[in-house]
C-alpha positions as CSV (number, residue, x, y, z in Angstrom):
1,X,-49.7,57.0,211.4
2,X,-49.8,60.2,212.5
3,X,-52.6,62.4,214.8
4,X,-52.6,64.7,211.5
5,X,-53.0,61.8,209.1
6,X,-55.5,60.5,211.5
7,X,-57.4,64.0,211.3
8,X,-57.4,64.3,207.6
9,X,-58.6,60.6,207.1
10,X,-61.7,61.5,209.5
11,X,-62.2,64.6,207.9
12,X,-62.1,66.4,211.0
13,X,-61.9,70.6,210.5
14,X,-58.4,71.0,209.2
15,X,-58.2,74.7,211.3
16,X,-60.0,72.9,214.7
17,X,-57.4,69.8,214.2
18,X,-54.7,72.4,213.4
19,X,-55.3,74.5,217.0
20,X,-55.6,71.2,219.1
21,X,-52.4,69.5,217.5
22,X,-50.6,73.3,218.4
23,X,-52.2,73.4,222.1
24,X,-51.5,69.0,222.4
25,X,-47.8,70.0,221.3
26,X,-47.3,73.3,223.7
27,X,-48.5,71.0,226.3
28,X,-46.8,67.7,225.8
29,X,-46.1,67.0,229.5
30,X,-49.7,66.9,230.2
31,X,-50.9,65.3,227.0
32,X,-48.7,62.3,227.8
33,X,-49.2,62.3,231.6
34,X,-52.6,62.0,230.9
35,X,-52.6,59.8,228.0
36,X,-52.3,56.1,230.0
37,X,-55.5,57.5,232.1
38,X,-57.3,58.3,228.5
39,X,-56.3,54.9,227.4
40,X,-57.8,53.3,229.8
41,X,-61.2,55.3,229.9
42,X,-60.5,57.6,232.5
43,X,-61.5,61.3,231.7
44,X,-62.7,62.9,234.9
45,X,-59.4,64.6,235.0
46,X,-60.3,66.8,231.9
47,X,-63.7,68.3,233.2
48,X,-62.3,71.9,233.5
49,X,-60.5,71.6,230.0
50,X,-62.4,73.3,226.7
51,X,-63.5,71.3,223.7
52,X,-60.4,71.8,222.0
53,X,-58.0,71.2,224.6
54,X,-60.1,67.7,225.0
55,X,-60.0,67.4,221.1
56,X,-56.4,67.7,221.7
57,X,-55.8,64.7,224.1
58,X,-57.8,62.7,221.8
59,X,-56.6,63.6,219.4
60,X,-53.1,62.6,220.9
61,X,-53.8,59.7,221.6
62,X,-55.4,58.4,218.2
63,X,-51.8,57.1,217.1
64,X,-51.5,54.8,220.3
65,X,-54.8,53.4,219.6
66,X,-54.2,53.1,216.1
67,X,-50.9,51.0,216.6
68,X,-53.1,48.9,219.5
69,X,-55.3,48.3,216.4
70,X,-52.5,47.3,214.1
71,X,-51.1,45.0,216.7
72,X,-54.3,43.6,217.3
73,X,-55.2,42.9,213.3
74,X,-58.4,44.9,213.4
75,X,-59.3,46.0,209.9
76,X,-57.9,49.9,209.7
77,X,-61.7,50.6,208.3
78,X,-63.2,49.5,211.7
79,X,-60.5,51.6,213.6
80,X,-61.7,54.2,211.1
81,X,-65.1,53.5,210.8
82,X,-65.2,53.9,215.5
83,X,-63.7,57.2,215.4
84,X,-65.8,58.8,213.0
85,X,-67.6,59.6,216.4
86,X,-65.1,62.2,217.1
87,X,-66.3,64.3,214.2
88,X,-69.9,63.7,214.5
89,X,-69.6,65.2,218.4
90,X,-67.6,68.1,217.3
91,X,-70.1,68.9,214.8
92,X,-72.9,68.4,217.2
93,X,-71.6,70.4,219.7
94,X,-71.0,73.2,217.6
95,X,-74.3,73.3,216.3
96,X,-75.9,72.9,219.6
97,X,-73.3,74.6,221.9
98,X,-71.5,77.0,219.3
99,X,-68.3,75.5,220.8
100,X,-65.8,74.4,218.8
101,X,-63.9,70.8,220.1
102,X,-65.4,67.8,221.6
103,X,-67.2,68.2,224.5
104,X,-68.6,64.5,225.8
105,X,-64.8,63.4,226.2
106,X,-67.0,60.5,228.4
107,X,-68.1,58.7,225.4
108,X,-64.8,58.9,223.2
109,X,-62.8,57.5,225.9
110,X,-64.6,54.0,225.2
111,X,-63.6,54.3,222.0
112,X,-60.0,55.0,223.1
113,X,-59.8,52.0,224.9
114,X,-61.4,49.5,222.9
115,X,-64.5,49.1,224.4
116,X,-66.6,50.4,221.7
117,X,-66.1,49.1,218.2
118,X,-68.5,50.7,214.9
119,X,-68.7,47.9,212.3
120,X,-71.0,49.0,209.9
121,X,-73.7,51.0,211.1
122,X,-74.0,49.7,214.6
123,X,-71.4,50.1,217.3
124,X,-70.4,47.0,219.8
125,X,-69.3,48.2,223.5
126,X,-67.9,45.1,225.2
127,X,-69.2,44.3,228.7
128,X,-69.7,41.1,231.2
129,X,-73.1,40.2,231.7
């Protein structure tokens, strides 16, 4: 599945998803340099980047994660049901910021690598106690 399917099934801003699939693409080196760091949580490295440029990694990344999912057998509504996040903080942040993109890249990156699961309403982070 592609980032663009991924988009449309999450009903993310066609125009947004359209401008950070364009800046992910004329920046491919750094999208997938970054991308094992993203997978594995790590975001630091994106604090000076814009919402949409951090849309744009995740956004990059979503067909990785996806495939993770498939290889895993997790239902492809829990994969979709988890990153329905990535709308609800774009829309947030626009309404509270004005900017457009995601902005807490922090929380995201759980999702990304499978620490956080949404089934249902609730969502599960994994952790050792």
């Amino acid at each position: 599945m592609t980032a663009k399917d991924i988009c449309i099934k999450l009903n993310i801003d066609e125009n947004l998803a359209e401008q950070s699939l364009r800046w992910a693409d004329s920046n491919k080196e750094f999208c997938d340099k970054t991308l094992y760091l993203l997978l594995k949580g790590k975001c630091g490295f994106a604090r000076k980047l814009d919402g949409k440029q951090k849309l744009a990694l995740v956004l990059n990344a979503l067909p990785y994660v996806y495939a993770k999912y498939q290889e895993k057998g997790i239902d492809e509504k829990i994969f979709f049901d988890t990153f329905s996040d990535i709308k609800i903080w774009c829309d947030n942040g626009f309404e509270q910021y004005g900017t457009q993109g995601l902005e807490n890249l922090n929380w995201i990156a759980k999702h990304l690598s499978m620490k956080i699961f949404r089934i249902g309403r609730l969502q599960y982070e994994f952790s050792r106690f």
